[in-house]
N, C-alpha and C positions, 0 to 999 in steps of 0.2 A: 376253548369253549367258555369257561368263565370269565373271557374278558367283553366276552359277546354280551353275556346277560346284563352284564355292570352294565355295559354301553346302552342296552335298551333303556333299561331302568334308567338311567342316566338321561339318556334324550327323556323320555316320558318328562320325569322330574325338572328338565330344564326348558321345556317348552310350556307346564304350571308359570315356570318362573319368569320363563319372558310373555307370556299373557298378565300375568298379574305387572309386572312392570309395564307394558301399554296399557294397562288400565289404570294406570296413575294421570294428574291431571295434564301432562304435554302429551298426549295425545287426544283432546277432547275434539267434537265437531270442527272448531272453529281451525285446530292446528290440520285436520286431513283436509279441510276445504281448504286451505291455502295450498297445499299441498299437492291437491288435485289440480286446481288452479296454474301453479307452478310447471307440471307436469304436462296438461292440455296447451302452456304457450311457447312449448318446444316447438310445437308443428300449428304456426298461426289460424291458420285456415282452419283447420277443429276448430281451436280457441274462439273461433269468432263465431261459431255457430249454437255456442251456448250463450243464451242468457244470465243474468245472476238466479233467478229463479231455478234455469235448468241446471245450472252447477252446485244450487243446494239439493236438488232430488237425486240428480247423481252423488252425489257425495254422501246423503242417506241411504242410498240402494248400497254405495259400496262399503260404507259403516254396518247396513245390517250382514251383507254377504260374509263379512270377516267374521263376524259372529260367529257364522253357518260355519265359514270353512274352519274356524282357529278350533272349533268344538268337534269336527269332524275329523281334523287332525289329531287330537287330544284324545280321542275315544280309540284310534287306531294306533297309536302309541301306545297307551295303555292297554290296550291286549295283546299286545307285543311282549309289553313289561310283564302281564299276569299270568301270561301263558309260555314264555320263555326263560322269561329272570324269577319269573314266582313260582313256577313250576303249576301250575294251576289247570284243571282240565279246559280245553277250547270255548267248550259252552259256557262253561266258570267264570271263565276270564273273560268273555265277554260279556256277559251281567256285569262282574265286577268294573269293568273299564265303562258302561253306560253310568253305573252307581256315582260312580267317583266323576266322573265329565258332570253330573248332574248337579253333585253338591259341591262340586266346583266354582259351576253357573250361578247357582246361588250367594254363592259364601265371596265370589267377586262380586256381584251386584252389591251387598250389602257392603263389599270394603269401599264399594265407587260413593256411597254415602258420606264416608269422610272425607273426599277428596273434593277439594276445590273445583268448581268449574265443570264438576262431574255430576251427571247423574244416574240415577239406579230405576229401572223399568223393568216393570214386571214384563212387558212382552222381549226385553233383550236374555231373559231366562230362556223365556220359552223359543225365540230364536234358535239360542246355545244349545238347547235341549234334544231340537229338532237336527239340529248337525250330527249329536251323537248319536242320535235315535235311528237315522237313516245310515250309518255309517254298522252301527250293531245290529241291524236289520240285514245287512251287507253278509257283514259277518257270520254273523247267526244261520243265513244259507249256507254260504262257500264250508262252515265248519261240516251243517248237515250232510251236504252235498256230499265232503269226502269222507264220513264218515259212513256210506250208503255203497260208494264205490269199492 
């Protein structure tokens, strides 16, 4: 059972660590639009039915989506960590794991400041925010829910 907890915590902790490493500046717009790019002229026929126009909207829808998910991901790890590795009550740990995704949100936007070729947007917050928010809303049922059962 103690090596379960480490491992939560552990994933939680290491997926901070690979969000803040893509938020460094090789993964800016300009590296996922190749990327995209790349990927769409595997199968020609797609490829040819984007423009360059439609391949930079796509490539914003799927910039902000990650947002969404990497932050929905990160709020449900961490109430894994808070409530299994922390020992934390259900409803606890889910405050705490929105708390911590939040000023997570933050406190990356403001390191994407220093980073070359990066920028920091106050609506890529409120993205992140919105991932954790719908994901601890998730939560915050299923805890009620069996808690009523």
């Amino acid at each position: 059972m103690p090596m379960r907890r480490s491992l939560l915590l552990f994933g939680w902790l290491a997926w901070m660590g690979l969000m803040f490493y893509f938020s460094t500046q090789g993964w800016g717009g300009q590296e996922t639009q190749s990327g995209l790019e790349k990927l769409l002229s595997l199968v020609p026929f797609i490829r040819e039915q984007f423009s360059h126009a439609d391949l930079a909207q796509l490539n914003f829808v799927v910039r902000k989506m990650a947002h969404f998910t990497e932050y929905s991901i990160l709020t449900l790890l961490g109430y894994f960590a808070w409530s299994i590795s922390l020992g934390q009550h259900s409803l606890q740990a889910v405050r705490y794991a929105l708390l911590c995704s939040i000023v997570f949100a933050i406190s990356d936007e403001f390191h994407q400041l220093f980073e070359a070729g990066r920028t920091s947007l106050l609506t890529d917050v409120l993205i992140d925010c919105s991932g954790a928010a719908v994901v601890a809303l998730v939560l915050q049922r299923v805890v009620l829910r069996s808690q009523v059962s």
